[in-house]
Z-matrix of the N, CA and C atoms (Angstrom, degrees):
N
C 1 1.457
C 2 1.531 1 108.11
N 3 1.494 2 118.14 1 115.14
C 4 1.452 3 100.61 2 166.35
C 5 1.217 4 119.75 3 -90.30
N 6 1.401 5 132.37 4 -156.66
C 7 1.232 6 121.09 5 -143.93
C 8 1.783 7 98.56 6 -115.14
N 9 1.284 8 139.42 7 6.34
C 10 1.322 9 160.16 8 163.71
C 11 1.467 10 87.83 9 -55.95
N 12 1.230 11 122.76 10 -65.39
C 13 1.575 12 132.94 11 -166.29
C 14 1.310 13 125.35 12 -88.52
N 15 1.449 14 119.17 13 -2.08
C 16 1.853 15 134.68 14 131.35
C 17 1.210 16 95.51 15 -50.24
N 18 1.550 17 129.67 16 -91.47
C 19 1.198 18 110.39 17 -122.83
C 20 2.139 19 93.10 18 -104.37
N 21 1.379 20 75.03 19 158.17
C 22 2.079 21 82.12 20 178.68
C 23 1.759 22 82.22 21 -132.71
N 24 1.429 23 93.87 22 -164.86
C 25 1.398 24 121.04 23 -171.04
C 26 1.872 25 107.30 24 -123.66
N 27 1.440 26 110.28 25 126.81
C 28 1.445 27 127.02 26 -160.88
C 29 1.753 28 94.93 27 -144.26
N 30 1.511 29 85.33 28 108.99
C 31 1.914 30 101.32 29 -177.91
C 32 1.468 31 106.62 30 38.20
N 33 1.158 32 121.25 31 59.01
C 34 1.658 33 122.46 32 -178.77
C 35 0.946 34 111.46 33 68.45
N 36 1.501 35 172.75 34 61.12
C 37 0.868 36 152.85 35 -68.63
C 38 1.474 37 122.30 36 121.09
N 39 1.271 38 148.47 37 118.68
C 40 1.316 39 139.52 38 142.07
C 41 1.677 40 123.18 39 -75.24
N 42 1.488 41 96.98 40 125.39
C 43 1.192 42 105.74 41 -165.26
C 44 1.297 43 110.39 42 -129.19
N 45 1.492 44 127.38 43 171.72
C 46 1.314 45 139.06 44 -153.86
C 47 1.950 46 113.24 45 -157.24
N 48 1.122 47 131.60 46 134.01
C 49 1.679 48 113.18 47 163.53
C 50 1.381 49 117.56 48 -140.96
N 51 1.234 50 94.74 49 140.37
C 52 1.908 51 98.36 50 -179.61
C 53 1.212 52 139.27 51 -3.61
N 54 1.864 53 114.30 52 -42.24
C 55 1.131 54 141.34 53 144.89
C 56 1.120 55 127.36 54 -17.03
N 57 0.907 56 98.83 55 -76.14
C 58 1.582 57 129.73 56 -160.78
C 59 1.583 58 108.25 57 -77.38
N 60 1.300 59 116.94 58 -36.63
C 61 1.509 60 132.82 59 174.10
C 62 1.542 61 113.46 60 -75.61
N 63 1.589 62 103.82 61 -31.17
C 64 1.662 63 102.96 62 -178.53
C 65 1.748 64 99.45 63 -88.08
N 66 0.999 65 146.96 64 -40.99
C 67 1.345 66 157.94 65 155.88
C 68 1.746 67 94.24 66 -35.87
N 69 1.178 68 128.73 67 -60.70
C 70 1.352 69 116.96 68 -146.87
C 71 1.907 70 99.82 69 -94.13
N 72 1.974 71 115.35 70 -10.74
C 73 1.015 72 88.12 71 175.67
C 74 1.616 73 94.86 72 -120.61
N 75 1.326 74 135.71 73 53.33
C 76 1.647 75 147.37 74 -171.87
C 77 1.380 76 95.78 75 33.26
N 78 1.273 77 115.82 76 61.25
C 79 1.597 78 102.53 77 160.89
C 80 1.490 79 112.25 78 -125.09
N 81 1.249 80 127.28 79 163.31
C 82 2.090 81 129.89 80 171.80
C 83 1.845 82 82.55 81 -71.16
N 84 1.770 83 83.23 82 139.28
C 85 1.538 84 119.68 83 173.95
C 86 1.441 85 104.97 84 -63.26
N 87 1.495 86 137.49 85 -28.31
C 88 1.103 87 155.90 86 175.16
C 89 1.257 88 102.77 87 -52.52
N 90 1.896 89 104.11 88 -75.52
C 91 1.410 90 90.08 89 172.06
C 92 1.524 91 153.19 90 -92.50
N 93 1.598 92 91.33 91 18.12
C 94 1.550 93 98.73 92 150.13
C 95 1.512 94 140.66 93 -70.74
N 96 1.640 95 100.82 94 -13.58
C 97 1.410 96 113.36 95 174.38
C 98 1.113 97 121.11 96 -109.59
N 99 1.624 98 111.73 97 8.26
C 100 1.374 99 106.47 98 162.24
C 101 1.456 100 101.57 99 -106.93
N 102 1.271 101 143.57 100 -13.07
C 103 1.349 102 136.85 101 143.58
C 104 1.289 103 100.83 102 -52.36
N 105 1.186 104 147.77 103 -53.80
C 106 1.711 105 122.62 104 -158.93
C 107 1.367 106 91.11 105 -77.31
N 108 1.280 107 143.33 106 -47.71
C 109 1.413 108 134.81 107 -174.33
C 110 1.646 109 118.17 108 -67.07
N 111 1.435 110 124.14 109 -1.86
C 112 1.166 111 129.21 110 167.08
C 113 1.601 112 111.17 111 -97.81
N 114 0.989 113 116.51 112 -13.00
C 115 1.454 114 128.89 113 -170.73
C 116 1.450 115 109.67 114 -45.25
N 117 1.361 116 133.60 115 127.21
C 118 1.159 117 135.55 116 -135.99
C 119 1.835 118 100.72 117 -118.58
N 120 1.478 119 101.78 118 33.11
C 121 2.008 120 110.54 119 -163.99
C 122 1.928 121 81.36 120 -109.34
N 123 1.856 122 73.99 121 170.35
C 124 1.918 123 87.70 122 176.93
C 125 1.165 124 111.65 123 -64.24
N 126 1.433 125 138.09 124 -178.90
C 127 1.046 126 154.84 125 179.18
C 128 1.777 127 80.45 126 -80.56
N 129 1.541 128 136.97 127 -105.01
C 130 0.952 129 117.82 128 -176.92
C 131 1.299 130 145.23 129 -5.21
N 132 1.528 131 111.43 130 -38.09
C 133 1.520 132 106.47 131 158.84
C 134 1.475 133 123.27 132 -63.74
N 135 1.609 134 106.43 133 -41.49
C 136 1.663 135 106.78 134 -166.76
C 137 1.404 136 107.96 135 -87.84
N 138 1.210 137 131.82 136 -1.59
C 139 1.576 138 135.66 137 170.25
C 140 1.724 139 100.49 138 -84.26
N 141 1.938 140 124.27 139 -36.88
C 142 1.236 141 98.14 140 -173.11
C 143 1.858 142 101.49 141 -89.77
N 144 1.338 143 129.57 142 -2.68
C 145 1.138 144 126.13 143 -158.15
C 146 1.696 145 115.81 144 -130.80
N 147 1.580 146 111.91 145 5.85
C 148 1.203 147 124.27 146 -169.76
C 149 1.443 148 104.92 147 -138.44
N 150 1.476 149 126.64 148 126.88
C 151 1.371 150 117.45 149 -177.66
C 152 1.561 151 110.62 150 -137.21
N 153 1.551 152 133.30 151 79.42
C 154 1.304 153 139.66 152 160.88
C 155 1.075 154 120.86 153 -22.00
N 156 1.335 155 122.68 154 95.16
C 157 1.730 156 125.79 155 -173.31
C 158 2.252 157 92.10 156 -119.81
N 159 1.585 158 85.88 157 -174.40
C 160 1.230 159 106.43 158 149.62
C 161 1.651 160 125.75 159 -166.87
N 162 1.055 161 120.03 160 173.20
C 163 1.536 162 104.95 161 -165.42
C 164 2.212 163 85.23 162 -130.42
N 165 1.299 164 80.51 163 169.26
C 166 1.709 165 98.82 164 166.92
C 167 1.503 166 112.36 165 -57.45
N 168 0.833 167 149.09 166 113.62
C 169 1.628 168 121.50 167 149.06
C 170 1.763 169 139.79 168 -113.99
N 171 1.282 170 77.01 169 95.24
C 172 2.231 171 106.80 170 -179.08
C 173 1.663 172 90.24 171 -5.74
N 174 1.401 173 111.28 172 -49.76
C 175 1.748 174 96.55 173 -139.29
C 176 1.615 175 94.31 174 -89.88
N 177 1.340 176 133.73 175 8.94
C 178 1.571 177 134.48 176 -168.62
C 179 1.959 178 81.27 177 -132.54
N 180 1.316 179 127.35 178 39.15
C 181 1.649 180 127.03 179 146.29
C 182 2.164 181 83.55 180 57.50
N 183 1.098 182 99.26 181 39.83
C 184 1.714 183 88.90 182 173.82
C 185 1.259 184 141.30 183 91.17
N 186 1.248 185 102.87 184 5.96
C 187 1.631 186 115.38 185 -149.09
C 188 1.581 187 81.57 186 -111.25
N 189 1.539 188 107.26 187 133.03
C 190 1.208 189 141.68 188 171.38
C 191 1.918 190 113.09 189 -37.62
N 192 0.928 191 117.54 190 101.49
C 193 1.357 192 127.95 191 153.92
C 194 1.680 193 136.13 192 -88.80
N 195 1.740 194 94.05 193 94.01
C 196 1.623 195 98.75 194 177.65
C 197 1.605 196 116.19 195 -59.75
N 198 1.719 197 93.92 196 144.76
C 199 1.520 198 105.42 197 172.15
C 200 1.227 199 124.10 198 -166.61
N 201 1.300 200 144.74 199 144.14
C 202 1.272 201 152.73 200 -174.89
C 203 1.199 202 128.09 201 -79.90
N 204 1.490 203 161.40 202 102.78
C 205 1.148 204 155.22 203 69.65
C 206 1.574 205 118.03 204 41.30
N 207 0.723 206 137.03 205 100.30
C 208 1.653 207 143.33 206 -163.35
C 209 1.986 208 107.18 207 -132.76
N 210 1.319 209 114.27 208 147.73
C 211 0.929 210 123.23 209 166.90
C 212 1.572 211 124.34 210 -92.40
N 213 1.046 212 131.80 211 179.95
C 214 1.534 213 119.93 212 -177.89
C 215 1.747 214 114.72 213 -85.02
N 216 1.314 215 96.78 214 -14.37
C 217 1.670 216 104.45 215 167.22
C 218 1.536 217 97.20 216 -77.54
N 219 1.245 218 112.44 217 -63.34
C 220 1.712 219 109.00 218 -174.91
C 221 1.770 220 118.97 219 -40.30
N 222 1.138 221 90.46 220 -42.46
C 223 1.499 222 110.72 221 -165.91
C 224 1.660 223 103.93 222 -69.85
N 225 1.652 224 108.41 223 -49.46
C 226 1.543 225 88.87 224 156.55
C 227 1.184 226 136.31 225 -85.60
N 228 1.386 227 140.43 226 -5.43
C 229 1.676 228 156.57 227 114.98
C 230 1.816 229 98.58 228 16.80
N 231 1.592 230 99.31 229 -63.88
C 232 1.222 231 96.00 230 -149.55
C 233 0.906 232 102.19 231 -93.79
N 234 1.763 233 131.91 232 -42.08
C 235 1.681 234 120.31 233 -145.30
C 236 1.566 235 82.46 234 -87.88
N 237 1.709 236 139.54 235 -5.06
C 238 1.417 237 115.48 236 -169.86
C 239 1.374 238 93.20 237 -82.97
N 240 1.341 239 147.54 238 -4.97
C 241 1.311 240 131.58 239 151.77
C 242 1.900 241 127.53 240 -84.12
N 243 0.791 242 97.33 241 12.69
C 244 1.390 243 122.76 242 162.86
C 245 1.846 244 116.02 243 -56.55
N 246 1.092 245 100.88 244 124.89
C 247 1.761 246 102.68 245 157.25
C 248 1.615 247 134.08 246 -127.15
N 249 1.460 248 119.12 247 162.67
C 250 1.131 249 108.91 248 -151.88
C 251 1.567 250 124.66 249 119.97
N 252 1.222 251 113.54 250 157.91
C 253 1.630 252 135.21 251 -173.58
C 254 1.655 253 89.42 252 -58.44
N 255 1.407 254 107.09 253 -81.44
C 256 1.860 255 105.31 254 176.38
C 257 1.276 256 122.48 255 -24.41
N 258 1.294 257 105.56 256 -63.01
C 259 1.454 258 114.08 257 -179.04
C 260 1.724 259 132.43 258 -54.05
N 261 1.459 260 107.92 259 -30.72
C 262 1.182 261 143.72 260 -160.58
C 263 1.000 262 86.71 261 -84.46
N 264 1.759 263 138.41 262 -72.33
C 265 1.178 264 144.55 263 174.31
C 266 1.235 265 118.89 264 -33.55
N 267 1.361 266 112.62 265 -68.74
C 268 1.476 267 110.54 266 168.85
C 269 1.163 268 124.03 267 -35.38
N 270 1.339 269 106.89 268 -67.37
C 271 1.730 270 115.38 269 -174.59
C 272 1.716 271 110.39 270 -35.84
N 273 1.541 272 104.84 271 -56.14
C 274 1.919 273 121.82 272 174.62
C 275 1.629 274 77.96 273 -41.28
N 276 1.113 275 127.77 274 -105.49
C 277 1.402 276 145.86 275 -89.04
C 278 2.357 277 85.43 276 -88.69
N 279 1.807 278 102.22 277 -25.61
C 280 1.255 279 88.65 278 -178.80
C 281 1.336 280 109.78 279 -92.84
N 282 1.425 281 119.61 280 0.15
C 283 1.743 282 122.26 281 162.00
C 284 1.714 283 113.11 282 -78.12
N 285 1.344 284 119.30 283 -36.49
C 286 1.564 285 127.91 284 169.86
C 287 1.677 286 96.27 285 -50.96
N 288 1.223 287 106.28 286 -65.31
C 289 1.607 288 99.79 287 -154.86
C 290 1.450 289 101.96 288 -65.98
N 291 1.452 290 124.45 289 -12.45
C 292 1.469 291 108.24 290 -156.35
C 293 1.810 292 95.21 291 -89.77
N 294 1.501 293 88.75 292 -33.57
C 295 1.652 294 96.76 293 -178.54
C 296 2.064 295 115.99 294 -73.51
N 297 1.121 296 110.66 295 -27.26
C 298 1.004 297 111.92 296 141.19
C 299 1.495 298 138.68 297 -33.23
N 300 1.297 299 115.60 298 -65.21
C 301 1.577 300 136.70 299 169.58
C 302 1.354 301 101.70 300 -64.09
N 303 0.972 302 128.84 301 -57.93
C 304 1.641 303 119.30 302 170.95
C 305 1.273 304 95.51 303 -47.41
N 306 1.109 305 129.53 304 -102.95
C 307 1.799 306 130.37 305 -171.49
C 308 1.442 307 117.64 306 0.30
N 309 1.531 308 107.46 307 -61.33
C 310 1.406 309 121.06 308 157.33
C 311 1.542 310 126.97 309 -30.50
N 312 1.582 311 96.80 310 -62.63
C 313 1.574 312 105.12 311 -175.27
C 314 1.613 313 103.57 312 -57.62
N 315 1.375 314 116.79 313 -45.72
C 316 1.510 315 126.12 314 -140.53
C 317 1.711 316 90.84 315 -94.47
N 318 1.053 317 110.50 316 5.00
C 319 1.837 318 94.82 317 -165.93
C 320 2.035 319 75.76 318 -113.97
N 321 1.258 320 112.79 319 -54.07
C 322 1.813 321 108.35 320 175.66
C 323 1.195 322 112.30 321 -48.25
N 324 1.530 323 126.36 322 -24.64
C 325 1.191 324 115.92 323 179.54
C 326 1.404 325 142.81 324 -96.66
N 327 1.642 326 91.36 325 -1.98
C 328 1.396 327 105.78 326 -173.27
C 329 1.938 328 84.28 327 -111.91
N 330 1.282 329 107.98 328 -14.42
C 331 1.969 330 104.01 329 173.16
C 332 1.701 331 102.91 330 -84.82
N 333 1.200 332 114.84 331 -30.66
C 334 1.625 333 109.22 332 -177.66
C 335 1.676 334 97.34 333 -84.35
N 336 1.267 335 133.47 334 -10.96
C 337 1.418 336 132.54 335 -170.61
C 338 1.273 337 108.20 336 -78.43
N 339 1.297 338 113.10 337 -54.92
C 340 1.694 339 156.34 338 -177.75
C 341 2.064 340 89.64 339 -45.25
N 342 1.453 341 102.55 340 -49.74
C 343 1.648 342 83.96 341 -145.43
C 344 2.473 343 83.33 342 -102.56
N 345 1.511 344 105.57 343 -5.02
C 346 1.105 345 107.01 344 173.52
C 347 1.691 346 113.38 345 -72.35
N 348 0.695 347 82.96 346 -21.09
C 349 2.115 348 100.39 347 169.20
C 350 1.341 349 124.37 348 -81.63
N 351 1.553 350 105.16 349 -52.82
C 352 1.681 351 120.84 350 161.94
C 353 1.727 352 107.58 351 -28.87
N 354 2.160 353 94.95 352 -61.81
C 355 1.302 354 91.01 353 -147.45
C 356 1.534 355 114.61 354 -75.68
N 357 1.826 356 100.72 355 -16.63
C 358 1.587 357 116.42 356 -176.59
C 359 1.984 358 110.74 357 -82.39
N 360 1.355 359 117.25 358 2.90
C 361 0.862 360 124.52 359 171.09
C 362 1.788 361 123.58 360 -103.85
N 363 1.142 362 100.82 361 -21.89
C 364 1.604 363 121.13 362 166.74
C 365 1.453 364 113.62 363 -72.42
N 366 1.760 365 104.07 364 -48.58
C 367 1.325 366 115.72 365 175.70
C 368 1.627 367 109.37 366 -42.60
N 369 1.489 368 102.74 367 -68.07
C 370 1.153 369 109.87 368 -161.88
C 371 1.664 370 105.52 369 -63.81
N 372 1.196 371 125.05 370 -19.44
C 373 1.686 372 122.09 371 177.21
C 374 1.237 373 108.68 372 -51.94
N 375 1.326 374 102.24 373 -53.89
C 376 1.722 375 123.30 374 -153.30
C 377 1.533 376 98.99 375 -101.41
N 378 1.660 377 132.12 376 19.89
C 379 0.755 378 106.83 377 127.26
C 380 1.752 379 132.03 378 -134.14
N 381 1.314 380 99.85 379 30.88
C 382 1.220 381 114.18 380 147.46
C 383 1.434 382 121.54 381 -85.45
N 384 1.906 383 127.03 382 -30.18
C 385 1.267 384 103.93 383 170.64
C 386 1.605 385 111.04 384 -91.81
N 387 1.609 386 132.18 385 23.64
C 388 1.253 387 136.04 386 133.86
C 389 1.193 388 115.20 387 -58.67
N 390 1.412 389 124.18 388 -74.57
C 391 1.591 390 124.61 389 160.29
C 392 1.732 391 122.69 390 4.96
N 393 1.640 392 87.78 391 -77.16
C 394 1.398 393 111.36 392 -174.20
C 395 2.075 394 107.88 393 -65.50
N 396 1.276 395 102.19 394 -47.63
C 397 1.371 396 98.64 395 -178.47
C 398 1.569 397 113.89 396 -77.99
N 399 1.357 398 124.38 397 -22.28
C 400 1.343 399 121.48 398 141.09
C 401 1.380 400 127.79 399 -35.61
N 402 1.309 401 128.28 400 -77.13
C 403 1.323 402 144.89 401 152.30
C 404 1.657 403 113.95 402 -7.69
N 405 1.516 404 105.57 403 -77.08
C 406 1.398 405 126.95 404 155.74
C 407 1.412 406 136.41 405 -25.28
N 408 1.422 407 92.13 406 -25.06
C 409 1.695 408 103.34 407 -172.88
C 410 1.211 409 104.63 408 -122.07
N 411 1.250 410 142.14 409 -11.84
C 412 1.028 411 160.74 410 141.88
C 413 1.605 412 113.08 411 -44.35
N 414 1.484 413 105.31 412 -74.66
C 415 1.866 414 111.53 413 163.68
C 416 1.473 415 103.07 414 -51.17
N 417 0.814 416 148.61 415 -43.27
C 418 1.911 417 155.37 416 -137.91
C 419 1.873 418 72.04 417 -84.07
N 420 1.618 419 123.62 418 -74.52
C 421 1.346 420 132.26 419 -137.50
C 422 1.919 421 108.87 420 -68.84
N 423 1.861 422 95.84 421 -21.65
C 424 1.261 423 100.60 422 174.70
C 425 1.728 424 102.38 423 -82.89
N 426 1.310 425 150.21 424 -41.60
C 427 1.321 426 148.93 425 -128.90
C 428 1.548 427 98.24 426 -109.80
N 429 1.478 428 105.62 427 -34.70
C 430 1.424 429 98.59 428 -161.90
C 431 1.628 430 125.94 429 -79.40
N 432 1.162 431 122.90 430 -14.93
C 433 1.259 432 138.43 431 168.22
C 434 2.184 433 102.36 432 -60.57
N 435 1.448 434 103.32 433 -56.94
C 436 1.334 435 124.84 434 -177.07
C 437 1.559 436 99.96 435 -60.90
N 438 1.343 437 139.89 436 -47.42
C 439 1.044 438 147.96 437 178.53
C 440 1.300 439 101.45 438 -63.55
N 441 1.100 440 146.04 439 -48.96
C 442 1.735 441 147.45 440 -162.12
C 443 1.359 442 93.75 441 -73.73
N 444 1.411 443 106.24 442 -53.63
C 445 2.069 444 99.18 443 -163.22
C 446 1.723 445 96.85 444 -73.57
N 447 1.245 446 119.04 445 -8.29
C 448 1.392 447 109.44 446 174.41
C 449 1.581 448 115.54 447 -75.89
N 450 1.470 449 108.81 448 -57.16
C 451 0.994 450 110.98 449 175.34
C 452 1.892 451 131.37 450 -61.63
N 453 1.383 452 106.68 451 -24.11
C 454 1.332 453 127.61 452 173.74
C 455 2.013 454 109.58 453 -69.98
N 456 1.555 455 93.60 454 -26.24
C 457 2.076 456 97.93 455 178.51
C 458 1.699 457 78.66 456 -79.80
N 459 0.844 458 129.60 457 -66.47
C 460 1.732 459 132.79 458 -158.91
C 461 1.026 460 126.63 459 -47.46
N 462 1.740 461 119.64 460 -37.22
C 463 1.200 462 143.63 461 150.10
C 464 1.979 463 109.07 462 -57.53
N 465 1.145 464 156.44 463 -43.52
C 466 1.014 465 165.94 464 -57.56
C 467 1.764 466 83.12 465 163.71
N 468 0.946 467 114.15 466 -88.20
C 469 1.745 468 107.72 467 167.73
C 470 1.318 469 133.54 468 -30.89
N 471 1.611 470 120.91 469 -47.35
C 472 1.019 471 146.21 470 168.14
C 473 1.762 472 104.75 471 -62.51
N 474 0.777 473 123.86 472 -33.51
C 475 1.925 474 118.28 473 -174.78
C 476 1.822 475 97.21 474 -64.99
N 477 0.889 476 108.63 475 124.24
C 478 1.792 477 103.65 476 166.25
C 479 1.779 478 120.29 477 -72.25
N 480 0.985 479 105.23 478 134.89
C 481 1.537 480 124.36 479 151.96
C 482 1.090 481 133.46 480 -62.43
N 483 1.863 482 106.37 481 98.88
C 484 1.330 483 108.07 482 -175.90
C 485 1.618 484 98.75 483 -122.61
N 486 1.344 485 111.58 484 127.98
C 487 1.317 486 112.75 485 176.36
C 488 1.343 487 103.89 486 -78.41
N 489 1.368 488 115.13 487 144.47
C 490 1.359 489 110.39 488 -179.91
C 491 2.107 490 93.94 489 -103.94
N 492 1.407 491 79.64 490 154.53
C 493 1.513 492 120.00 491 -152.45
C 494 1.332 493 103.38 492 -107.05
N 495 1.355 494 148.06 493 123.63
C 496 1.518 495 137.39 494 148.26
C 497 0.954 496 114.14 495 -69.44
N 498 1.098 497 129.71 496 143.44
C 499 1.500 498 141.55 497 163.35
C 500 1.522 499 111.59 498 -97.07
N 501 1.397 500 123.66 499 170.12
C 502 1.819 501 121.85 500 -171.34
C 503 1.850 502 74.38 501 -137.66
N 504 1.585 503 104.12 502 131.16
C 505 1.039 504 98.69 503 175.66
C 506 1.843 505 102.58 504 -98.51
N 507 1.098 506 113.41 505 170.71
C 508 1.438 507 114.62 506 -175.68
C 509 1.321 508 134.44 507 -142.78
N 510 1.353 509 113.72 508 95.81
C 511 1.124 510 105.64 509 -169.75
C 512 1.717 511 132.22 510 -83.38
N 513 1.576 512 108.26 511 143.25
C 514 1.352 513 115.77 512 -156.12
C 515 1.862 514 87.34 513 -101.52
């Protein structure tokens, strides 16, 4: 059984049951529920992560079959006291994945850090040369009117003065 087919979904929820845990790690269903009932957590833990049901069961002519409902905290609660090849496996394979996901987190976070700096360092460029070209355009809007009539006397100065002259034309 892999582990797709442990867990289902219970009121939104990832969920798990006694069943399914004694099947998936070769142990009697019996004594999976006397491990969850020995379980050595607060009462608060096992009320939000442990849920005592029972179902019908056809093949015992009807007679009530207790069983547990577990959450994925519960579910690792219990099988990490578990022993055995199954168990052993699990434990590896749920320390791989967890260290994995860290890796994950810690490599996105130092890549989302990396480019959160980029973007707060660009920010701040562009808006200091807003600042400045604000500023700039601002001085530009006071000077430039004053600058034209300057340059327009200078231009205007610069043309030479030629009095114009009559001439008498004369004929020979």
């Amino acid at each position: 059984m892999d582990l797709v087919k442990l867990v289902s979904i219970g009121n939104g929820e990832p969920i798990t049951n006694s069943m399914l845990v004694a099947q998936k790690f070769n142990k009697r269903h019996g004594d999976v529920l006397r491990a969850i009932k020995n379980l050595e957590c607060s009462a608060e833990f096992t009320k939000r992560n442990f849920a005592f049901c029972t179902k019908i069961n056809d093949l015992q002519n009807g007679k009530p079959q207790p069983f547990v409902e577990m959450t994925k905290d519960g579910f690792v609660f219990l099988v990490m006291g578990f022993t055995g090849k199954e168990a052993a496996k699990f434990k590896e394979d749920y320390i791989n994945e967890f260290n994995a996901m860290a890796d994950y987190i810690n490599g996105k976070a130092t890549s989302l850090s990396h480019q959160l700096e980029k973007k707060q360092r660009t920010l701040h460029i562009e808006k200091s040369n807003a600042s400045l070209g604000g500023s700039t355009l601002a001085r530009w809007k006071k000077i430039k009117r004053v600058l034209n009539d300057d340059i327009a006397k200078i231009l205007k100065e610069m043309q030479p003065y030629l009095p114009f002259v009559e001439f008498e034309s004369k004929s020979v």
